[in-house]
Legacy VTK file of the C-alpha trace (Angstrom):
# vtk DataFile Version 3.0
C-alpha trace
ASCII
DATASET POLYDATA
POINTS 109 float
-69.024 -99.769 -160.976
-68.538 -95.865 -160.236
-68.709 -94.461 -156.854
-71.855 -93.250 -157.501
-73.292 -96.264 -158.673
-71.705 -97.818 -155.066
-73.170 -95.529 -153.178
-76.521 -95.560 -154.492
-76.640 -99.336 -154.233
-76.237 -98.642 -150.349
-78.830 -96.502 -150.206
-81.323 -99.315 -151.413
-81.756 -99.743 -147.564
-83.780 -97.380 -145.468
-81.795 -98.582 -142.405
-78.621 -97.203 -144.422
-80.581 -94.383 -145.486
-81.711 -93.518 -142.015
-77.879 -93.893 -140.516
-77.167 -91.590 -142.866
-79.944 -88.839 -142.460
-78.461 -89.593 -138.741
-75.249 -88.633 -139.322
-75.615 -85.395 -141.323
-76.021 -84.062 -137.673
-72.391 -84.589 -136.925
-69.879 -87.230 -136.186
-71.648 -90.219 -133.911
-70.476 -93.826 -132.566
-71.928 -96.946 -133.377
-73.812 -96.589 -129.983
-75.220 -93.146 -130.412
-76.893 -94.692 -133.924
-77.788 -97.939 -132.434
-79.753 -96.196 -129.763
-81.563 -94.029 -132.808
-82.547 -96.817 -134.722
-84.708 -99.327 -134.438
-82.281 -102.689 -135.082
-79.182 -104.062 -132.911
-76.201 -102.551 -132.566
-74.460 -105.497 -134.431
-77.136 -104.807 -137.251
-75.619 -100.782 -137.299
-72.357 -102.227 -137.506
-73.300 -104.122 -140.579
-74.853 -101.079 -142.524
-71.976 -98.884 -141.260
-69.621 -101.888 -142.801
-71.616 -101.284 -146.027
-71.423 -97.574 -146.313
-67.948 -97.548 -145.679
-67.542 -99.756 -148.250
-69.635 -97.900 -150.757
-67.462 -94.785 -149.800
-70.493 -93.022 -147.791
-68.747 -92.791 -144.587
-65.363 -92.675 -142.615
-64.922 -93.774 -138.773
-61.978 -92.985 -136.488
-61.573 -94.898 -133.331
-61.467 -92.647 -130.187
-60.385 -95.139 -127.129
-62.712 -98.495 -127.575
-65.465 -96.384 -129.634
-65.649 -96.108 -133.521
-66.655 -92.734 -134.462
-68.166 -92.353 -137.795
-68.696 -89.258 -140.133
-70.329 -88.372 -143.617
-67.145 -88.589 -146.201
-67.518 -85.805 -148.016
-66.488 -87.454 -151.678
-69.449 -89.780 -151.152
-72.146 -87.935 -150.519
-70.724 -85.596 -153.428
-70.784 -88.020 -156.205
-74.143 -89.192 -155.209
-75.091 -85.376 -155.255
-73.092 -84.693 -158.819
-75.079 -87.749 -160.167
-78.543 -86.727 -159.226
-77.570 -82.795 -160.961
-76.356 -84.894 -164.196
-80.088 -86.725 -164.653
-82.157 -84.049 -163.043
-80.376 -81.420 -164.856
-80.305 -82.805 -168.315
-84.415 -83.780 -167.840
-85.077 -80.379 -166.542
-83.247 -78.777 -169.917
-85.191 -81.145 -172.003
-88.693 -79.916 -169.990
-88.114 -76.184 -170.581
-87.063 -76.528 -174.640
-89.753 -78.776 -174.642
-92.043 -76.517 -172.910
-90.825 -73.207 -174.194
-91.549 -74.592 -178.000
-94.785 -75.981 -177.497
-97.602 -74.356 -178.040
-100.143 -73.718 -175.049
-103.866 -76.147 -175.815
-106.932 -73.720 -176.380
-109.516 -74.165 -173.778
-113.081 -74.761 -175.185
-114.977 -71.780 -174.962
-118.189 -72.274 -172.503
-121.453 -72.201 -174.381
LINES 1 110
109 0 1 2 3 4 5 6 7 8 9 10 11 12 13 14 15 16 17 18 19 20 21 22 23 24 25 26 27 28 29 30 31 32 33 34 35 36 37 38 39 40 41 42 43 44 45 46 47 48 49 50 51 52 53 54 55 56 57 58 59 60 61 62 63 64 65 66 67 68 69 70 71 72 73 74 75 76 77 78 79 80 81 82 83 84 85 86 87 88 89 90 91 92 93 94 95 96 97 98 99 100 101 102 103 104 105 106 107 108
């Protein structure tokens, strides 16, 4: 499985989605999302556990707290994957676009 497959296996979850969309803000602990969210803090802990996992994020511990930030990679290859589909459909759209030919309109009577 790729990193980009990983990651977007993670993101099936809209908690996991939302802790994310949370932490493109800036760095946050455990708390800090827990409080944001609408589940437990052991439930955070969980999707954090998941994300890490998948390569999404990175924590630090500062004192007693886990701190927990974006990881760049991550986020990248999820990004670099979406380009790769997107762009290849959109390049298939505009040659097929650009050699079709436009439909007449009827002409009112």
């Amino acid at each position: 499985m790729t990193a980009a497959e990983r990651a977007l296996d993670a993101l099936g979850d809209e908690h996991r989605r939302a802790i994310l969309l949370h932490l493109s803000g800036g760095s946050c602990s455990v708390q800090q999302i827990a409080d944001a969210l609408p589940i437990s803090r052991p439930a955070v802990s969980r999707h954090l556990r998941l994300l890490s996992e998948a390569g999404l994020v990175t924590h630090r511990a500062e004192g007693t707290r886990n701190i927990y930030d974006l990881r760049e990679d991550g986020v990248a290859a999820v990004a670099d994957y979406f380009r790769s589909v997107w762009g290849d459909a959109m390049a298939r759209f505009a040659l097929l676009t650009e050699n079709t030919a436009p439909v007449a309109e009827p002409a009112d009577e």
